[in-house]
C-alpha positions in Angstrom: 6.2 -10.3 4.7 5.1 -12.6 7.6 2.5 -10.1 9.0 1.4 -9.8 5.5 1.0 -13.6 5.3 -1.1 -13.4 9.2 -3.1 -10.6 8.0 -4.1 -12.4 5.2 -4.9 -15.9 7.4 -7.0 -13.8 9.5 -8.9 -12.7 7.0 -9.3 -15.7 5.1 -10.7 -17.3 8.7 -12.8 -14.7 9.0 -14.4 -14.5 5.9 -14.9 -17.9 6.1 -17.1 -18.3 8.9 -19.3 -15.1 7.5 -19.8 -13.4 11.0 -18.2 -9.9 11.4 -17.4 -7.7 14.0 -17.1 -3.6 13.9 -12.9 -5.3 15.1 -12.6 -7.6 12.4 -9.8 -6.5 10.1 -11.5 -7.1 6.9 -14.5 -4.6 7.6 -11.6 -2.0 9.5 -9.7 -3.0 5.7 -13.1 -2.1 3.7 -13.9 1.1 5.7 -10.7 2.5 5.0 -10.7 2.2 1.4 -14.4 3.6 0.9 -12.9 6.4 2.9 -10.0 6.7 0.8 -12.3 6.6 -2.4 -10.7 3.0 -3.5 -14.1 1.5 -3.0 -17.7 2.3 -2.7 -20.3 0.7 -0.1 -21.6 -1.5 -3.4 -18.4 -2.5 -4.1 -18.2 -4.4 -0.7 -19.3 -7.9 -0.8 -22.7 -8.7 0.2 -21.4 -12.1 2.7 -22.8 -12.4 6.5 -23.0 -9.1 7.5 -19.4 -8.0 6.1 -21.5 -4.7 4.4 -23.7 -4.1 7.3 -20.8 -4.1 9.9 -18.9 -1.7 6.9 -21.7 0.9 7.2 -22.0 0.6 11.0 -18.4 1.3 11.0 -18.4 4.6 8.1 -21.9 5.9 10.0 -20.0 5.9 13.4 
């Protein structure tokens, strides 16, 4: 439950400051939903470069 609780902080933080990285959990979280057919790239909020850093990630 804890980890859930960090994993969640950590996203939260870096959602906030809108500046993603191909290591940021949240895009690593996106990318492995589109590849499990959960989501689609236009599904993925549009913020900072969150879907940019998504498609870097799926085109890699």
């Amino acid at each position: 439950m804890f980890s859930l609780i960090k994993l969640f902080i950590l996203q939260t933080k870096e959602f906030l400051k809108m500046t993603f990285t191909v290591n940021s959990s949240i895009v690593k979280s996106y990318a492995l939903l589109i590849l499990a057919e959960k989501y689609t790239i236009d599904e993925v909020p549009n913020v900072g470069n969150l879907r940019v850093t998504v498609i870097e990630i799926l085109t890699t």
